[in-house]
C-alpha positions in Angstrom: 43.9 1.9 -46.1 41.0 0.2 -47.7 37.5 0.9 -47.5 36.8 -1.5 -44.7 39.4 0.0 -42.8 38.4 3.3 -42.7 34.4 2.6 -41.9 35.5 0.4 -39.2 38.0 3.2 -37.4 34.7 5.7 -38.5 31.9 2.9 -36.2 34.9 2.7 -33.7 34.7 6.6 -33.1 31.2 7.3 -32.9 31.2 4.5 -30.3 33.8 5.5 -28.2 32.7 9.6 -28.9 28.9 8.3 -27.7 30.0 6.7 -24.7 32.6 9.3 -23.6 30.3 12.0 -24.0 27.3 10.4 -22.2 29.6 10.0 -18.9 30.1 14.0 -18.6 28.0 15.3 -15.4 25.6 17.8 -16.4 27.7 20.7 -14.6 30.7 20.2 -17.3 28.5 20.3 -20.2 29.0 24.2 -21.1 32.9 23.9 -21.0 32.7 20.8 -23.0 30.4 22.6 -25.8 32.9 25.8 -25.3 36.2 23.6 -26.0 34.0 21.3 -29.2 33.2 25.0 -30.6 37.3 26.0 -30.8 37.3 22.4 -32.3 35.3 22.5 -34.8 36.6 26.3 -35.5 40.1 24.4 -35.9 38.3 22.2 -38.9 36.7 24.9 -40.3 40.1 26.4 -41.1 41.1 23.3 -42.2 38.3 22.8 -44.9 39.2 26.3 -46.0 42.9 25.9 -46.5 42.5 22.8 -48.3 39.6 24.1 -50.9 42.6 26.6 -52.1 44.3 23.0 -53.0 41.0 20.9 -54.6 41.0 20.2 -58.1 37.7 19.3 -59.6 33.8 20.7 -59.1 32.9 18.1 -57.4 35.9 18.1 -54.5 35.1 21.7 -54.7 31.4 22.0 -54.4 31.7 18.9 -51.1 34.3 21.2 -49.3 32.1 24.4 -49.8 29.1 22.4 -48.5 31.6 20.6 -45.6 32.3 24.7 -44.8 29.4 25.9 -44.9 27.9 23.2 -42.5 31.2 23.5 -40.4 30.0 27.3 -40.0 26.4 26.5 -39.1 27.5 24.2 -36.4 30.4 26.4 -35.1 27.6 29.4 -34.5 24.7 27.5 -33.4 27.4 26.1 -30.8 28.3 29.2 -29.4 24.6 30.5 -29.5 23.9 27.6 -27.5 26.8 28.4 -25.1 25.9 31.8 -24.3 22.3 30.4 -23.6 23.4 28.1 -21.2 25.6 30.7 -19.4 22.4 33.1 -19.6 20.9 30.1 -17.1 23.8 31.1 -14.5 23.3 35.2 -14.6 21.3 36.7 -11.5 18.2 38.3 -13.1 17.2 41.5 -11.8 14.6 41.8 -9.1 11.0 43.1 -10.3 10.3 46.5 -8.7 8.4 46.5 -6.1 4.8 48.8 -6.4 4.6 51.7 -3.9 1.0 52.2 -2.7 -0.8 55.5 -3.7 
């Protein structure tokens, strides 16, 4: 495919990602992030098999960057899960003072 190609199927992606995503209720929002994190885990192993295959510094030193990025945005993702779920769990009820 030619260059033209490829940045049109990369607009046509974003578009349709943007517009699928900004039609999910609020309620499905934490599985959503939950099933993107396992994603992106998939492509994380992906980077890392193929860096064992790269030939060249500068292939290599993109896919370490790609990885390393890939790992930021798998953890923040499932910091931000676990924060969201946090929203859902009953908090404790304060004490309540006994007079003296």
């Amino acid at each position: 495919m030619d260059l033209i190609t490829e940045f049109t199927i990369l607009v046509l992606a974003a578009f349709v990602g943007f517009e699928v995503i900004s039609k999910v209720p609020n309620t499905l929002h934490t599985p959503l992030m939950s099933a993107t994190n396992a994603i992106h885990g998939i492509v994380l192993l992906g980077g890392i098999l193929v860096i064992g295959e790269a030939s060249g510094f500068l292939n290599e030193l993109i896919l370490v960057i790609a990885i390393a990025f890939g790992t930021i945005n798998v953890i923040g993702g499932f910091l931000v899960t676990d924060r969201m779920l946090g929203m859902f769990k009953k908090r404790p009820k304060p004490a309540e003072k006994t007079p003296e």
